[in-house]
C-alpha positions as CSV (number, residue, x, y, z in Angstrom):
1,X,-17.1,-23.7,10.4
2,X,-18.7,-20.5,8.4
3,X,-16.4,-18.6,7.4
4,X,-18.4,-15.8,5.7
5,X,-21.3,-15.0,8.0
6,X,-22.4,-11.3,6.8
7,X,-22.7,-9.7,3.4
8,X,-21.0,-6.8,5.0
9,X,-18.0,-9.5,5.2
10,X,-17.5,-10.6,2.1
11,X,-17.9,-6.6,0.8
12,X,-14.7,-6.6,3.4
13,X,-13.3,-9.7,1.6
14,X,-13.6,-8.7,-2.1
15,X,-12.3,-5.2,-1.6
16,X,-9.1,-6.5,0.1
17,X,-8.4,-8.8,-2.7
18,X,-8.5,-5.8,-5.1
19,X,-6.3,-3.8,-2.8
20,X,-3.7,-6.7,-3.3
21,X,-4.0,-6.4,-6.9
22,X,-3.2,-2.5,-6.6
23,X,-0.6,-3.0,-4.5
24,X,0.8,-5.5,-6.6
25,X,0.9,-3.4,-9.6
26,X,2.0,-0.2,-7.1
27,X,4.5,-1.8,-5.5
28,X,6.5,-3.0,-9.0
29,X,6.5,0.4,-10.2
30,X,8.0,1.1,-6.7
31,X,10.6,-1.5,-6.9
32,X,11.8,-0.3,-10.6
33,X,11.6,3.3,-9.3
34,X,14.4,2.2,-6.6
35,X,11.2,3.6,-3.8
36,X,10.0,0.1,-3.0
37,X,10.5,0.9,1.3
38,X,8.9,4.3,1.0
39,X,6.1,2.2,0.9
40,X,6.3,1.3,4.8
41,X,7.3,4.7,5.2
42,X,4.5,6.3,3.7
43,X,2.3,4.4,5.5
44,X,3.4,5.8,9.0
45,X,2.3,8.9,7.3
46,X,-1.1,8.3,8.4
47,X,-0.7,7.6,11.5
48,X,-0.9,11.7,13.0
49,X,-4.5,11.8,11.0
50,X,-5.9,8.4,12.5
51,X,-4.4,9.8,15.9
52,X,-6.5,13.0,15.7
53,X,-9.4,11.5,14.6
54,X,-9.9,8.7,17.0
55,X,-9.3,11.3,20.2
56,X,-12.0,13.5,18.3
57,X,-14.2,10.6,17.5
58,X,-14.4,11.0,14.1
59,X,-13.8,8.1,11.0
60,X,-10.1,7.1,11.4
61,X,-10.0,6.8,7.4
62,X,-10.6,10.2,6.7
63,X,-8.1,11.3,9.3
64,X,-5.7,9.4,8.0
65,X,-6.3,10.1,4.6
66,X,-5.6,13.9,5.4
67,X,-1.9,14.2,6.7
68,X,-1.4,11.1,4.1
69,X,-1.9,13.2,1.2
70,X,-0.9,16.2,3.1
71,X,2.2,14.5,3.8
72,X,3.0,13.3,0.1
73,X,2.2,16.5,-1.5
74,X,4.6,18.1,1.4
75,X,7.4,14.9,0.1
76,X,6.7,16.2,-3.4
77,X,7.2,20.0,-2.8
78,X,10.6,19.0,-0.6
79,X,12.3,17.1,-3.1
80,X,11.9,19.3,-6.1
81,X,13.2,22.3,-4.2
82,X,16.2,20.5,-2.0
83,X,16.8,17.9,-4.7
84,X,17.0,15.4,-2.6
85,X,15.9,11.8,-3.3
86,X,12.9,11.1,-2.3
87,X,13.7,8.5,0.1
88,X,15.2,11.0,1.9
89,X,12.3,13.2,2.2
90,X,10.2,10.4,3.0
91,X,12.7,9.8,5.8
92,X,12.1,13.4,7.2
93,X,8.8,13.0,7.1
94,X,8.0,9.8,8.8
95,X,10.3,10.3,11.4
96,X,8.1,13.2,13.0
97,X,4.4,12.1,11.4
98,X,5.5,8.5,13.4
99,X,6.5,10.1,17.0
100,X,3.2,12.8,16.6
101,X,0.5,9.8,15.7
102,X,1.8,7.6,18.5
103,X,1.7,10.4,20.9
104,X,-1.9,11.4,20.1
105,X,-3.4,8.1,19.3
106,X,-5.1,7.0,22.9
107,X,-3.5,4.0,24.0
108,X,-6.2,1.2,23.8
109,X,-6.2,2.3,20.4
110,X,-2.8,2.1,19.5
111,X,-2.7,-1.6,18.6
112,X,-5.8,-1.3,15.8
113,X,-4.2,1.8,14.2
114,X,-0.6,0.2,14.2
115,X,-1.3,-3.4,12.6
116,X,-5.6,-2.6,11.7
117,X,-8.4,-5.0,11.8
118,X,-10.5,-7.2,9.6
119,X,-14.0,-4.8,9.5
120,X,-17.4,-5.5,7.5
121,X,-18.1,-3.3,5.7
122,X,-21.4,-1.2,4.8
123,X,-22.1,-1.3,0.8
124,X,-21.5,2.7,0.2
125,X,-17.6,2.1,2.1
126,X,-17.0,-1.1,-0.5
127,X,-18.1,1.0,-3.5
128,X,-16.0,3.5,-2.6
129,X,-13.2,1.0,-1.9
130,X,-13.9,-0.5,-5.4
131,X,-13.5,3.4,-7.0
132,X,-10.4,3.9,-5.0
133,X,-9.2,0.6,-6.3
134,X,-10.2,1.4,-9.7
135,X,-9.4,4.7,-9.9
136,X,-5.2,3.1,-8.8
137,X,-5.3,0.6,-11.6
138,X,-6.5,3.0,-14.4
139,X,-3.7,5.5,-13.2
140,X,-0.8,2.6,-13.2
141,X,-2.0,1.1,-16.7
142,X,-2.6,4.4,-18.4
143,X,0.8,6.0,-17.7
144,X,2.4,2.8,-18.0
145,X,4.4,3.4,-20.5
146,X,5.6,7.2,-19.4
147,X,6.3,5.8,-16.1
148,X,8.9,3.2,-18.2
149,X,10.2,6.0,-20.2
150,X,11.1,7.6,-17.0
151,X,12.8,5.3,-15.4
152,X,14.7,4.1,-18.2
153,X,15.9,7.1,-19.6
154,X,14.6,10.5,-18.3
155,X,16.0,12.5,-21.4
156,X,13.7,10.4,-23.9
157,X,10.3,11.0,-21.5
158,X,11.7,14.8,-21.7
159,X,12.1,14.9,-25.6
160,X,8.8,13.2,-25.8
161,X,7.0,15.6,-23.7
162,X,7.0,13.7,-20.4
163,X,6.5,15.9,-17.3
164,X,8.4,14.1,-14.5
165,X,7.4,16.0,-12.1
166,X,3.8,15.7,-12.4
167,X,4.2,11.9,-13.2
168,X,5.9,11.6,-10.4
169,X,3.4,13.4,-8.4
170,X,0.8,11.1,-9.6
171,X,2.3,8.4,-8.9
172,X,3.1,9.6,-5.1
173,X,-0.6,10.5,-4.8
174,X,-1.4,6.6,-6.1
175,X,0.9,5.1,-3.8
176,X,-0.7,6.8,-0.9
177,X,-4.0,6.3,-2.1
178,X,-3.2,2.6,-2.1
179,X,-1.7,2.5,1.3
180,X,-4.9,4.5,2.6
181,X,-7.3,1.5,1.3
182,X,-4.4,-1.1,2.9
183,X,-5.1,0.8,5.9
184,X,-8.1,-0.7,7.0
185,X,-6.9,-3.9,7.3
186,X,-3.3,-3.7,7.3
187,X,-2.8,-0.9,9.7
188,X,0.1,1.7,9.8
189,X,2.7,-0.5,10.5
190,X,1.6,-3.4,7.9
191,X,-0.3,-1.3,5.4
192,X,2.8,-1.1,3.0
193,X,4.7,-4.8,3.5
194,X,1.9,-6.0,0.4
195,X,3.4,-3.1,-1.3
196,X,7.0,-4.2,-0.8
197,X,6.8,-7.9,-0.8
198,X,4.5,-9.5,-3.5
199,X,6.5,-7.0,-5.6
200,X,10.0,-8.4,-4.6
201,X,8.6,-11.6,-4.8
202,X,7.3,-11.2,-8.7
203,X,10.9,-9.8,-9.6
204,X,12.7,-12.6,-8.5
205,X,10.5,-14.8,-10.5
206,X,10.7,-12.7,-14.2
207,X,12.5,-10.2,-15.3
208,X,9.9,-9.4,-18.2
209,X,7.8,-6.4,-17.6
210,X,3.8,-7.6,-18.0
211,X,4.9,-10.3,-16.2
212,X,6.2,-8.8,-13.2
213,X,3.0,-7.0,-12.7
214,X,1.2,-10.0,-13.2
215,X,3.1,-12.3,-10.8
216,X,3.3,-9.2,-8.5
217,X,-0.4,-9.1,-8.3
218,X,-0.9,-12.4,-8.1
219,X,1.4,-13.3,-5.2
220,X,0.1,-10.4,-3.5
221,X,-4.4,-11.3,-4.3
222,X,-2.6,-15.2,-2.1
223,X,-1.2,-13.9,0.3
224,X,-4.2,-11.7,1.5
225,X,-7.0,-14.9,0.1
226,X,-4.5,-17.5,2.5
227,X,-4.7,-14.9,4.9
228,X,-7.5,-14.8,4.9
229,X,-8.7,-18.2,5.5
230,X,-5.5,-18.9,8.3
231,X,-7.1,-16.4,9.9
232,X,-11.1,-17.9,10.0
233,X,-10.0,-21.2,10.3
234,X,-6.8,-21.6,12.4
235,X,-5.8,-18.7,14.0
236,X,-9.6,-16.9,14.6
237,X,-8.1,-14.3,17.5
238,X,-5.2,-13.5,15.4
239,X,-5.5,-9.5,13.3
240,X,-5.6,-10.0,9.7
241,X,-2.6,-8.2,9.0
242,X,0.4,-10.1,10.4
243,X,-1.0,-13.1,8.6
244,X,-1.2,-11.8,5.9
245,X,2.5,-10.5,5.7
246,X,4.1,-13.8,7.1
247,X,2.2,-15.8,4.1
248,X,3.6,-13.1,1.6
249,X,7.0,-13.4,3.1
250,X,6.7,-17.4,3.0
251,X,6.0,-17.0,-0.6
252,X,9.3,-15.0,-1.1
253,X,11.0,-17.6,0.5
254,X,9.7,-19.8,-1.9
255,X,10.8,-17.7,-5.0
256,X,14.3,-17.7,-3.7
257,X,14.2,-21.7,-3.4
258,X,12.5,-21.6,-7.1
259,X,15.5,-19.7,-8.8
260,X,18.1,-21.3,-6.5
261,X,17.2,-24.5,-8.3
């Protein structure tokens, strides 16, 4: 049985292995930040933006992409000027972006916007996929270190001239901008779990720093390349997603029987 048939599917295939390796290194940051479920949270975000776009018949992405950043810079503004957490301000927001997308996403549609769809893609949406990707990784790795300082002792990133807001901000607008590549073949609902996951997954395995992020990334580029292949081979009429988050929640299993020993 082929299991690539199209160049436009193996575009599809490469750029959703280098999504996992975002969200792997994402999604650690998120766990050590104590904002690992914000992740699915965030994600439902979207959901108003692919709503309006696919009653208007416009591209879901860019939809989606609006009241996604819309909706973290609105997170961001909330929780400097209540000082709440910001799990609490994601809370406020998903609750109404959730009930507005499923009320304006048409019906047949529903299903593809909440758990997504393996798509082929054309060679400009890959390279922009790749520049999304790249443009993640480059953020995480260069303020690695200031995001450490930050969350290990807020007083030493302000001494040192750390702005915690902004850092914080940019690291919000990553985290979206992750879940927005997930999107496409994750969905709303799923888009976040190889955020969450993989990275609970790498902390149970290491407590060391680099590598966390690199058994975080690596469980996560698995789970979507098993996923992947269950899906051609065994369960063809299957979405991608589900798959792909049962596999990454086997392999957390599997780190729990790994330490219990």
């Amino acid at each position: 049985m082929l299991i690539v048939t199209s160049a436009g599917e193996v575009y599809g295939i490469i750029l959703a292995l280098l999504f996992a390796v975002a969200a792997g290194l994402v999604g650690s940051f998120a766990l050590m930040k104590r904002m690992l479920l914000a992740s699915d949270v965030i994600s439902h975000v979207a959901l108003p933006g692919i709503g309006l776009a696919l009653l208007f018949g416009f591209n879901p992405l860019l939809g989606g992409a609006a009241t996604l950043f819309l909706g973290t810079f609105l997170i961001w503004q909330l929780q400097k000027k209540t000082g709440l957490a910001t799990e609490a301000m994601i809370g406020v927001v998903f609750a109404g972006s959730l009930a507005i997308g499923a009320a304006l996403t048409p019906e047949e549609d529903l299903v593809e916007a909440l758990f997504g769809r393996f798509q082929t893609l054309s060679l400009f949406a890959f390279l922009l996929g790749v520049a999304a990707v790249a443009l993640i990784i480059f953020v995480i790795l260069r303020y690695k270190q200031q995001l450490l300082l930050g969350l290990f002792s807020a007083e030493l990133a302000a001494a040192t001239s750390v702005r915690l807001n902004r850092l914080d901000l940019f690291f919000l607008l990553t985290f979206s901008l992750t879940v927005l590549v997930g999107l496409r073949f994750m969905g709303a609902l799923l888009a976040g779990a190889l955020v969450i996951i993989p990275a609970t997954t790498g902390r149970r395995l290491t407590s060391d720093v680099t590598h966390f992020l690199m058994v975080s990334c690596g469980a996560s580029v698995l789970a979507t390349g098993l996923g992947f292949l269950v899906n051609r081979t065994l369960l063809p009429h299957a979405s991608l997603g589900p798959i792909v988050v049962i596999i990454s929640a086997v392999l957390f299993a599997l780190s729990l029987l790994y330490r219990a020993s």
